[in-house]
N, C-alpha and C positions, 0 to 999 in steps of 0.2 A: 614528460614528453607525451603529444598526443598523436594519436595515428588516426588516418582517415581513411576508407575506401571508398570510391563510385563507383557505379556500373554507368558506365556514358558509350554514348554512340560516336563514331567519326566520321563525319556525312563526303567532306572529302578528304585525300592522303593528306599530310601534315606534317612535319617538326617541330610543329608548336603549338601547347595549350596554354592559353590565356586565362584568367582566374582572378578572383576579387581576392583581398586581403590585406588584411593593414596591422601591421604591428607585429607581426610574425615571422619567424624564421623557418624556412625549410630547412630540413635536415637530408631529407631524402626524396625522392620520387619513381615511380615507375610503369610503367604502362603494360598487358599484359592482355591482348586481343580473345576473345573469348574462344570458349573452345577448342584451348590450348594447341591453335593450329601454328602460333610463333611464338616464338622466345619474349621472356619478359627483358623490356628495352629501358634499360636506366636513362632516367633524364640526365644532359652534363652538365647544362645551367640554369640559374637560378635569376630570373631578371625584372628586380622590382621596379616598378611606376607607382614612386610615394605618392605622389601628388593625385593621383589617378587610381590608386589606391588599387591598383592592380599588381599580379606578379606574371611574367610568361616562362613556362617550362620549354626549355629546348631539348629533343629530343636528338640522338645522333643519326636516327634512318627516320626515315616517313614514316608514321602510323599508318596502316592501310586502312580503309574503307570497311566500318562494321562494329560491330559492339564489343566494347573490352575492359578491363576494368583500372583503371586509375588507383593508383595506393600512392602516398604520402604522408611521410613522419616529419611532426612539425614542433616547432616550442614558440608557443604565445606567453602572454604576458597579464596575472590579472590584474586590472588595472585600478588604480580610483577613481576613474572619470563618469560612473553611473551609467555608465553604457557600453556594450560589446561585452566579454563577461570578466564582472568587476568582482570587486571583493565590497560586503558591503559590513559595517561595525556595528557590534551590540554588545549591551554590557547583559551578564548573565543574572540572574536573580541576587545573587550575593555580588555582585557590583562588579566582577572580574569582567575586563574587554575581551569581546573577541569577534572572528571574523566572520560573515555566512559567504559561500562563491555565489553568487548570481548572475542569470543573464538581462540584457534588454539590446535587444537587434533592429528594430524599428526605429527608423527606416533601411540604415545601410550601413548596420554596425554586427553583424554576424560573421563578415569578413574579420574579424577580428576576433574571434572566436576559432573560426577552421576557414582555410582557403576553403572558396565555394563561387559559382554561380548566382551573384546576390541580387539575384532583380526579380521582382514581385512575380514574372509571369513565368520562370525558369522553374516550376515544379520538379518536384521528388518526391520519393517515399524514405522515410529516415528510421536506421536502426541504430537504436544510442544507448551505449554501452557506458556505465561510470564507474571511476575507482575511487571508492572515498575510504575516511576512517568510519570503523563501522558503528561506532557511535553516531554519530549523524545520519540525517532524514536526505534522502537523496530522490531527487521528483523530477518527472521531464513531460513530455507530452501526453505520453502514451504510460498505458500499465505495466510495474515490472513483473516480469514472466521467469526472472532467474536471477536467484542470490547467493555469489557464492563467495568461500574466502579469499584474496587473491596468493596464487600460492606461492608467491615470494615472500610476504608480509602478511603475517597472521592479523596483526591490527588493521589492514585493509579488508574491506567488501568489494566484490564484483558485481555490480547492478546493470542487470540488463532489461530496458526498456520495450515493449512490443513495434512491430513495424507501423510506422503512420501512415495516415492516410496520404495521398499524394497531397503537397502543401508548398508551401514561401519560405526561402531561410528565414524572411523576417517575422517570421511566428514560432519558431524554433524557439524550445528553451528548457532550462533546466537550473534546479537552486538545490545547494548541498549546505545545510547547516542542521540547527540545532531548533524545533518547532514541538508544538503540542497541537492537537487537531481535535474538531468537531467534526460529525459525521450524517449522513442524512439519505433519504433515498426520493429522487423524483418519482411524481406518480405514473411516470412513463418508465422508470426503470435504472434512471441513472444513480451512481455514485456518487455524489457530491458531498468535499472535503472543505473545510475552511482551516487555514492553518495559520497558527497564530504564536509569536513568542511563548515559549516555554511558561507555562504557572499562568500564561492567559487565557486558556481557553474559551472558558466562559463569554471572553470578549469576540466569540466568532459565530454564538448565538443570532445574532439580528442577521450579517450578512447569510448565512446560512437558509437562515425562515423562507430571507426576500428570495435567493437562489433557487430555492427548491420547486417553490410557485414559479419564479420566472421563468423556469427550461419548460414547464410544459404550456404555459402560453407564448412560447414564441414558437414551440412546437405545433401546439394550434392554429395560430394567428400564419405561420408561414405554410401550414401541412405539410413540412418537412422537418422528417425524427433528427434530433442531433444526434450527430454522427458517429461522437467516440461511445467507449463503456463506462467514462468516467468523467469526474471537471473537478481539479481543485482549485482554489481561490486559496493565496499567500500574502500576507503582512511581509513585507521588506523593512527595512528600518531605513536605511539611504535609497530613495527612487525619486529620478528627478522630474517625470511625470506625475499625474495622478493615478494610471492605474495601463497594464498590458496588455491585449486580450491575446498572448499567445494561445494555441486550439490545446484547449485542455489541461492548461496552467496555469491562471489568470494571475500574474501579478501585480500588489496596489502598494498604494503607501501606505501605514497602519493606519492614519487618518482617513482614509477611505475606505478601511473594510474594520474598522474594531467599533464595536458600542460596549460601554460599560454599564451597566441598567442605570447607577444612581450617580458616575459623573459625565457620562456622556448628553452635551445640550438638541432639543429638539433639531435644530438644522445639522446636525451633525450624523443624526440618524438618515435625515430627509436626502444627502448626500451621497451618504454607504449606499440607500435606495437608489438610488439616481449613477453613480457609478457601477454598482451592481448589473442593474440592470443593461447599461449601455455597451460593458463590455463584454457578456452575456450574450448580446443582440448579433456583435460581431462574431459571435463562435458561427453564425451561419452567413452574417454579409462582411463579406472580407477574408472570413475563414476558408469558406467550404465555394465560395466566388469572391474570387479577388480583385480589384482593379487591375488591369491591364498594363499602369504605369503610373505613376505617382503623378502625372497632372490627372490624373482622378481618385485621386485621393481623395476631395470631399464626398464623392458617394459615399466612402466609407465610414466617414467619419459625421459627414452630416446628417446621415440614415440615420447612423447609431443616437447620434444627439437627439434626432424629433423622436425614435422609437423607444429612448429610455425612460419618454416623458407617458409613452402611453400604458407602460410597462408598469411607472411606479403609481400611475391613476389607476389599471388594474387592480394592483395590490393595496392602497392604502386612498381609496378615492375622498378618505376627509383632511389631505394634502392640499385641494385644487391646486392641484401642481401646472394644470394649463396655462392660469392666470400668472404661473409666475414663470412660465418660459417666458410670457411677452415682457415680463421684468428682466430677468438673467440672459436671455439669446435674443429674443426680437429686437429691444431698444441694442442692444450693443452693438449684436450688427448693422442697425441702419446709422448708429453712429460713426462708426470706422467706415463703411462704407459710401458715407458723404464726405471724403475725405478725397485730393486729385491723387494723394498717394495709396489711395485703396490697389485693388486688384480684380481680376475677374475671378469668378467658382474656380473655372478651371483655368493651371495656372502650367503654360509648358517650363514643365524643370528638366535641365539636361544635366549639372554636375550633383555631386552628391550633396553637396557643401547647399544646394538652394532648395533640397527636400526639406530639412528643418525648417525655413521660413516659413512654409505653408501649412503649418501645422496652429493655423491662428484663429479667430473670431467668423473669417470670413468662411474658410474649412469649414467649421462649427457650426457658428451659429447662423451665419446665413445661411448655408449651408441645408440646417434645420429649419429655418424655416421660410425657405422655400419648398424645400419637403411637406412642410405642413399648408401649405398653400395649394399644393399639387392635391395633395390626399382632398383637402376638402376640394379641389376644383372636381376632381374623378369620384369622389364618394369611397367609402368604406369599402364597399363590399366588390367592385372591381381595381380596385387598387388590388385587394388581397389577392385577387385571381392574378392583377399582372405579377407581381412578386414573387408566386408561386409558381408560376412558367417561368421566369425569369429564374430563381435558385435552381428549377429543376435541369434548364434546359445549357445554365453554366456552371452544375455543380462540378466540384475540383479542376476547374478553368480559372479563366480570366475571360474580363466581361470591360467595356469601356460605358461610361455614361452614354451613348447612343444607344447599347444594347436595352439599357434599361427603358428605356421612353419608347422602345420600338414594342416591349413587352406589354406594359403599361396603358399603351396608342389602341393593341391588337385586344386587350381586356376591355377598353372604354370605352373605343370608336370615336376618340376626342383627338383634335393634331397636336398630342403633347410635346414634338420633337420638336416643332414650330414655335409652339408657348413658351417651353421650359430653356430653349436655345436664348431667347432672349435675356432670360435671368442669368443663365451660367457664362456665357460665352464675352457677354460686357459689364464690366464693371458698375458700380451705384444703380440706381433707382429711382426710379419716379416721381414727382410730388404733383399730387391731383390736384388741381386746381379748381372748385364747384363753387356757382352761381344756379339759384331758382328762380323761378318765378310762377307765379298763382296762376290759371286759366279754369275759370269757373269749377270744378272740383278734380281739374288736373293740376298735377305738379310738372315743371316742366324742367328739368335742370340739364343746366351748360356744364361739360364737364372735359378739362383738356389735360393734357399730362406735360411735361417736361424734365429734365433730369436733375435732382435734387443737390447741389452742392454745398456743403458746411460753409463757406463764404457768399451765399446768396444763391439764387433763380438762376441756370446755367443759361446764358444769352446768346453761347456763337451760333454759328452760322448752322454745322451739323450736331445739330441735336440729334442726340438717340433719341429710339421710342421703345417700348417694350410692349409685349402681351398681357394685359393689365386682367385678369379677372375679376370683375369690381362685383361686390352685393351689395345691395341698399334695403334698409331698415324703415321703422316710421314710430314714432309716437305710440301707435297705436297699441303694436308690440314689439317692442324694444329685442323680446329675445326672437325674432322670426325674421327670414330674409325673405323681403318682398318681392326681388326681382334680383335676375347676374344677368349681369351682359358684359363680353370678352368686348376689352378698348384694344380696337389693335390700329388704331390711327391719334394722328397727334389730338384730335380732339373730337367729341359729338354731344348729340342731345339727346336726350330720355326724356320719355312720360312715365307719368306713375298715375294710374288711374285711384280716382276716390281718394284721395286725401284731403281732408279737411283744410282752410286756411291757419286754424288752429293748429293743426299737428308738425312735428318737425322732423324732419329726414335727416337719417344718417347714416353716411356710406363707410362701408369696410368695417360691419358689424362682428364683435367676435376677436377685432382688432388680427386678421387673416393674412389679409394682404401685403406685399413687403410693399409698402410704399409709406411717404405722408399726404397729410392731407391739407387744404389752405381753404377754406370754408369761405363764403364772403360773411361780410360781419354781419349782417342782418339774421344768419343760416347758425352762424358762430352762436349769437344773444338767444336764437330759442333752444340751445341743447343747452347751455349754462345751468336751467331751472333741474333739469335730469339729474345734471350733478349733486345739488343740493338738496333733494329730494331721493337722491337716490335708482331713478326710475332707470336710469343708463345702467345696462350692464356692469360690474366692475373692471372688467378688463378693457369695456368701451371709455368708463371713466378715466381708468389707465391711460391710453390710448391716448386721448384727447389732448390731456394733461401734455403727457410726453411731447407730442405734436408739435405744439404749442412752446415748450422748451426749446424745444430743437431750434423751430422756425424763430425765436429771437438770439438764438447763439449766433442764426444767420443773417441776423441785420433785418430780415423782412417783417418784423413786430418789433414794437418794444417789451422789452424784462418788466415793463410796469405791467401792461396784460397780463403777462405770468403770475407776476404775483396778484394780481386781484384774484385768476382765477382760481387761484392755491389756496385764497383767502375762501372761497367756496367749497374746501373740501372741511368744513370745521364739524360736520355731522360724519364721515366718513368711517365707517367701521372693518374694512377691509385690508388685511394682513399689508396685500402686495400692493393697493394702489400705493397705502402710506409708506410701504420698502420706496417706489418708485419716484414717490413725491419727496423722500428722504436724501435720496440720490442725486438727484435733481437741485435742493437745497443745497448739499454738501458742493458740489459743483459751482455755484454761484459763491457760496460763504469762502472759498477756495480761491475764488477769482475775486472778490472784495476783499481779502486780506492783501491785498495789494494797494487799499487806500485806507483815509484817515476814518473811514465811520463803520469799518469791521461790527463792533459792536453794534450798532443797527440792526444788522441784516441777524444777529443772536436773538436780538432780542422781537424779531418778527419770528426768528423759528420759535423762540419758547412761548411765544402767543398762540404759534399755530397748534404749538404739538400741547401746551398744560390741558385741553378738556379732554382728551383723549386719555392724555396720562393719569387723569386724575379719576375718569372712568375706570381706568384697567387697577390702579392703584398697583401693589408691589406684592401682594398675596393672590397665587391663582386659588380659584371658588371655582367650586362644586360644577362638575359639568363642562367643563373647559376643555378644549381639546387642542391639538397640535401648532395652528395656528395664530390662539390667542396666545399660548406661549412666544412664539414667536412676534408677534406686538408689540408684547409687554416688553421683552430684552430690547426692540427696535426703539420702542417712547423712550424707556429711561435712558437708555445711553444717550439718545438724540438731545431730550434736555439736558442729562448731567453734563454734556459736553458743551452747551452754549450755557451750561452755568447759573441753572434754575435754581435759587438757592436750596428751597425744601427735598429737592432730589438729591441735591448735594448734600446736603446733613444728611440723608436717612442714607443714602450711599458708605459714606466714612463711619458712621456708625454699624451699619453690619460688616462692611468689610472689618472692623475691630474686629468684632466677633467672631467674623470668619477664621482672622487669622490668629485668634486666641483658641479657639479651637473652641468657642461657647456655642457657636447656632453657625453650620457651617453652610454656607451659601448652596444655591440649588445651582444645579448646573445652568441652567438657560439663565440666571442672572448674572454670571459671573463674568461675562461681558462688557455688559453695560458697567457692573460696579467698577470693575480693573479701570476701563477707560475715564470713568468721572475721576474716581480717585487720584490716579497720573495727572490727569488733562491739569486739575488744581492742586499738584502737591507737590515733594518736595524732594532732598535727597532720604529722605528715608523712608519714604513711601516708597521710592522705585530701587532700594535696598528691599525692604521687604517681600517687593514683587519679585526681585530675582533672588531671594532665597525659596518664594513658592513657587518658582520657577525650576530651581533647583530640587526641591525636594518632590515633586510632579512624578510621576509614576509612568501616566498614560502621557504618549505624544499630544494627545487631541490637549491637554490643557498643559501644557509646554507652550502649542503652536497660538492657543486662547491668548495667553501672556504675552509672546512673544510678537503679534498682532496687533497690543494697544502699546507696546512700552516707548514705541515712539511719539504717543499723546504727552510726556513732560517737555514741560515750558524752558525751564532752565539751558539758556547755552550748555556749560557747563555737563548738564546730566545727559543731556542730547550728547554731546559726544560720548558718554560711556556707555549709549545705548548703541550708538555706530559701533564699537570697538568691539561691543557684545558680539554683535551680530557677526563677526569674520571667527570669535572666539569659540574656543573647544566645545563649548558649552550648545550650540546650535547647530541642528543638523545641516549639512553642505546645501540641501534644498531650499531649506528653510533660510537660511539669510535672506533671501532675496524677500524675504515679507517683513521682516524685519527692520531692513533699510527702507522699502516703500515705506512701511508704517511712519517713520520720521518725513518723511518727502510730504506724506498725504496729510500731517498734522499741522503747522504754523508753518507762516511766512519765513521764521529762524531754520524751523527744520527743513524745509526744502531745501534751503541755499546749502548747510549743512552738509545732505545728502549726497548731494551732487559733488561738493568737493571733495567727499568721503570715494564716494565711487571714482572720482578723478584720479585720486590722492593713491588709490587701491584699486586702479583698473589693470595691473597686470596678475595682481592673485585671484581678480574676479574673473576676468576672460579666461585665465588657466582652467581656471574652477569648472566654467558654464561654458566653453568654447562650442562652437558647433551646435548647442543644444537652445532648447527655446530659453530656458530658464536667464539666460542673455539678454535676447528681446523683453522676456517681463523685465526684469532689474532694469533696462536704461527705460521703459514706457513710467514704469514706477517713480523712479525720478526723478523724470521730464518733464509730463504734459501735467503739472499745476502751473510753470509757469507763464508770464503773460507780458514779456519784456519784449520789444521787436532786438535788442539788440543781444538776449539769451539764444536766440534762433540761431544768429550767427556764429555764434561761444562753440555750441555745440557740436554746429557745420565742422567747424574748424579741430576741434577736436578730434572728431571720429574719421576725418581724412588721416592726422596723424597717426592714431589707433585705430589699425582696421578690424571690423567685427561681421565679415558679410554673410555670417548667418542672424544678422542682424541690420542691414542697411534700409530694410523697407521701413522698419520699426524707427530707426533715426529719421529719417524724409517724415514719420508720420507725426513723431513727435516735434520735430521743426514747423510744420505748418501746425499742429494743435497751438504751439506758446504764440504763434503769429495770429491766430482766432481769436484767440484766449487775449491781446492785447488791442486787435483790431476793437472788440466788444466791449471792453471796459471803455476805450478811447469814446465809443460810443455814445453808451446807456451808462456811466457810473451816475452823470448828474442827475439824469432822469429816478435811477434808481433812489440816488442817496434825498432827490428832493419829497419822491415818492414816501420813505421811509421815515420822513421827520413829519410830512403833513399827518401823517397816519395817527400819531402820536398828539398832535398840538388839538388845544382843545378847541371846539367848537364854537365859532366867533358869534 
């Protein structure tokens, strides 16, 4: 049983306090006005609103008017559901299971834990007491300040926590298990703990490093001290997030906070960096200033996205980790966000049940980088000033997105509330539309906007417009912006003084901008040679690429452009263009396994990608650094999977070895080898896989495994890797990557998938109900397919099976298979006649 006191106020007389909580039983209640001027008043009833996830206390007389304190004795329940406070499994070193208690309260799951006040803006100060066995490590916010025995139960501890700062229930938290820790000191003074399964320690080394550097550059960067005397960072074993930033207790999944020197792969470290960092960033935005209300919830979270990016360039700047936010967050979000079932930034949520929805790509990463469009509109160095008035002036408040543009506005002297309203407040985004023309050694160009839609150029009547901050580039130097001018009308013209008719303009250098871009084709033909040569920035090369993808997913080019231009990157030696132009492939070879010449469109990637591969070859040399490892795992998977043959020998030969224990695989190949070897092999290949599945130590190469095992061909073994995946053997999080992995591999595996998740949609909604991990499983899926009459399967479905912390996620993957078939209807012949002339020889 647990007991709870407040100190609350009674603004007017009452018999009734109202109260968040789900899943709990009162036992008692009582009210007791302060300074013992009345009687303490028993509550007589007890009256919950399941649905509303409320309980209301009735009281027999009026509380009067004034401060008093609330006591309540309650029995909750821990649950399995990886949220409110669960119980989560671990198996001990010598293999015995057992349990750890943990919390996760974000968004509106603390109610479930103590009746409480659960809304972001309801601050407290919190003093948390725990009883555990005293073997176990027992951790909460704040530092404990008294440990005693409890004195009924000598195998009990009494752990008492210090008072917190004023805060959110949903940052509240506390984990009682069984942990080993690293230890470290900020050079500002803090205590920072990494804690890690028992006999792992070691593995809390990297997050730790990044931690210690990070608290004092955001210390810096914001000029506000963090707050507590302490911060530990904890490995959980079942978290159905990536990682918590409760104040002063951050907990992740072990894949997000463990490096092991010699099996953990390059992106794997580059991640620990990157969640490290971001949830780090919210110990001051979101923590110490909270949003106001969960429809602003992407300041919180799309802050943290663009500041974790600046966080791991600090620390580790031979990442360029910039170029690869416009890979990972830029292209994403202006993909979901050309969508008519997008959303706006801000998204008014009134039940609890549609806080989850919002925790997606557009939160995030639009989110991000819009952030990053503002930073570069304002510049560094007044950005930092607004932010810094802005934490000071709502620290341990609540602050609404106006607040913050109003800080921002007052540091720059720019009308950010006017700009930045445009991007948040309505959905999708722009696509530039630019024409030039030569006038003796001016450039003259036409440049208009209209609203970008994934099925074409939006034509009605009210078109949006947005506050376009646009920069334009030149020839001349590729990394300089020649000229910004804010488009705040549907369309104008620009000069650019002195540019040669040789040189070629190119706007939204730096690839900044949330928009696309539609070049006319004369503008198109002279950046092409950049490409080739290199002269374009890589992220502008990026950029372009991407652009250019998008805009024939949309019907407004053909996919034959695409690939010419792709055919242009065969000198390209940069990590994230070829991530980008991988992605991109994958996507089309996805949408072609829907006709008879699949193979085609293989055997154009193993053209693009063999000089590349055969550059990097399969041994890294002397001087190599982070992101040719990265590369090298991205070529060979790429080819072993369209079925190069000499990747595929030298693949099945050291996997032998690997798993004879003669020459065991380096971790950043172990990737690419898994999937080649699956993609062509057989039952005892994917036997083998899940015995080194089985015998896997660390999560991080569990989840490696568990990631490719849906690349086998076989009917057949395709279902025993579905069966896997619901099986003892995979963490509750982790299915859901598991099943995508079969959806994302062949034509067979998708349809599979889907009737996997049909077939088992009631142990999965139990599983993932309420939480995002829902939305991924059915997007995972879904959007390969390309069938008009899939769209409707699907409709039909999820009417009968309701999932509404998932309904935007259904509408988005019904209109994706509806794109996704509009476009093959399209361009298959174009593509597939494209793909043969390529080949035929020269007449």
């Amino acid at each position: 049983m647990s007991a709870m006191t407040y100190t609350s106020h009674v603004n007017l007389a009452t018999n009734q306090i109202v109260m968040n909580c789900a899943d709990i039983d009162i036992i008692t209640a009582s009210f007791v006005p302060e300074g013992g001027e009345g009687e303490e008043i028993n509550a007589t009833g007890f009256n919950y609103q399941n649905e509303d996830e409320k309980v209301t206390l009735s009281f027999p007389s009026a509380l009067q008017k004034g401060s008093g304190t609330l006591k309540i004795d309650f029995v909750g329940e821990l649950n399995d559901k990886m949220k409110g406070f669960y119980r989560s499994k671990y198996a001990t070193p010598a293999g015995e299971i057992r349990y750890a208690a943990v919390t996760q309260f974000e968004a509106t799951d603390a109610r479930r834990a103590f009746p409480c006040w659960d809304e972001p803006a309801i601050k407290a100060t919190f003093d948390i007491s725990l009883i555990v066995p005293k073997d176990r490590v027992a951790l909460s916010n704040m530092n404990v300040i008294d440990r005693k025995p409890h004195p009924e139960d000598d195998s009990l501890l009494e752990v008492k926590f210090a008072t917190t700062p004023i805060m959110s229930t949903y940052l509240v938290a506390f984990v009682i298990g069984e942990y080993d820790f690293v230890e470290g000191q900020s050079s500002d003074g803090v205590t920072v703990r990494v804690y890690t399964p028992t006999g792992k320690a070691e593995q809390g080394k990297f997050a730790l490093e990044v931690a210690v550097k990070t608290l004092p550059f955001y210390n810096d960067y914001f000029n506000v001290p963090y707050p507590l005397p302490k911060i530990d960072l904890i490995a959980i074993a079942d978290f159905a997030a990536g990682a918590m930033e409760n104040w002063g207790l951050v907990t992740y999944r072990e894949t997000a906070l463990l490096i092991d020197p010699k099996n953990s792969c390059s992106s794997s470290r580059q991640w620990v960096a990157l969640v490290v960092g971001h949830e780090l960033a919210h110990q001051w935005f979101g923590n110490l200033v909270t949003m106001e209300w969960w429809t602003h919830l992407w300041l919180n979270e799309g802050f943290a996205s663009w500041i974790e990016y600046l966080c791991v360039d600090h620390c580790f700047p031979d990442y360029d980790i910039w170029t690869q936010f416009v890979s990972a967050d830029y292209t994403r979000a202006l993909d979901l966000d050309a969508l008519d079932n997008s959303h706006p930034i801000e998204v008014n949520v009134g039940h609890p049940s549609e806080v989850d929805e919002i925790f997606d790509a557009i939160s995030y990463s639009k989110g991000a980088s819009v952030i990053r469009m503002l930073h570069n509109y304002i510049g560094d160095e007044d950005f930092r000033k607004g932010m810094h008035s802005y934490l000071l002036k709502f620290q341990h408040k609540n602050a609404a997105t106006e607040d913050l543009w109003d800080c921002l506005e007052q540091a720059s002297g720019k009308p950010i509330a006017l700009v930045m309203s445009s991007w948040t407040k309505q959905m999708g985004f722009p696509i530039i539309v630019v024409d030039q023309e030569q006038q003796g050694d001016d450039r003259i160009l036409k440049i208009s906007q209209k609203k970008f839609c994934a099925s074409g150029p939006h034509n009605g009547e009210d078109c949006p417009n947005w506050m376009v901050p646009i920069s334009i580039c030149t020839g001349e130097d590729p990394g300089c912006t020649k000229l910004k001018v804010l488009l705040d009308s549907p369309e104008t013209t620009i000069t650019i003084n002195n540019v040669s008719p040789d040189q070629w303009v190119k706007i939204n250098p730096g690839t900044v901008g949330f928009y696309r871009i539609q070049y006319s084709s004369a503008m198109l033909e002279s950046l092409l040679p950049g490409i080739r040569d290199l002269t374009l920035l890589p992220v502008d090369r990026l950029g372009l690429q991407n652009d250019l993808f998008s805009l024939s997913r949309a019907g407004m080019i053909s996919t034959v452009e695409v690939l010419k231009l792709m055919e242009a990157f065969v000198n390209e030696p940069n990590y994230t263009v070829w991530s980008d132009l991988s992605c991109n492939l994958g996507v089309l070879s996805s949408l072609l396994s829907h006709t008879d010449f699949h193979e085609e469109i293989q055997e154009f990637i193993r053209d693009l990608f063999t000089p590349i591969g055969l550059k990097l070859g399969w041994e890294c040399k002397q001087g190599e650094g982070h992101l040719d490892a990265l590369l090298r795992g991205l070529v060979l998977g790429k080819l072993g999977k369209a079925g190069h043959k000499p990747t595929l020998e030298e693949a099945r030969r050291r996997f032998k070895d690997h798993v004879e224990g003669k020459q065991i695989l380096s971790a950043d190949l172990r990737s690419p080898v898994y999937l080649t070897v699956l993609k062509h092999g057989d039952s005892a290949t994917l036997d083998t896989m899940l015995k080194l599945h089985k015998q896997a130590d660390m999560q991080e190469e569990k989840n490696r495994i568990e990631r490719v095992l849906g690349a086998i061909s076989a009917p057949d073994l395709i279902q025993k890797v579905l069966t896997f995946a619901l099986s003892e053997d995979v963490r509750p999080q982790d299915t859901v990557s598991v099943i995508g992995g079969v959806a994302g591999s062949s034509k067979h595996g998708r349809k599979a998938a889907w009737k996997f998740v049909k077939d088992n949609w009631e142990e999965l909604h139990n599983r993932y109900q309420g939480g995002f991990l829902i939305s991924r499983l059915i997007k995972l899926s879904l959007d390969g397919f390309a069938i008009d009459k899939m769209a409707a399967e699907v409709k039909s479905f999820f009417e009968s099976h309701h999932a509404p912390a998932a309904e935007r996620t259904v509408q988005q993957c019904c209109e994706n298979i509806l794109l996704n078939a509009a476009w093959l209807k399209r361009d298959a012949d174009d593509i597939h006649q494209y793909l043969l002339k390529r080949k035929a020889p020269p007449v």
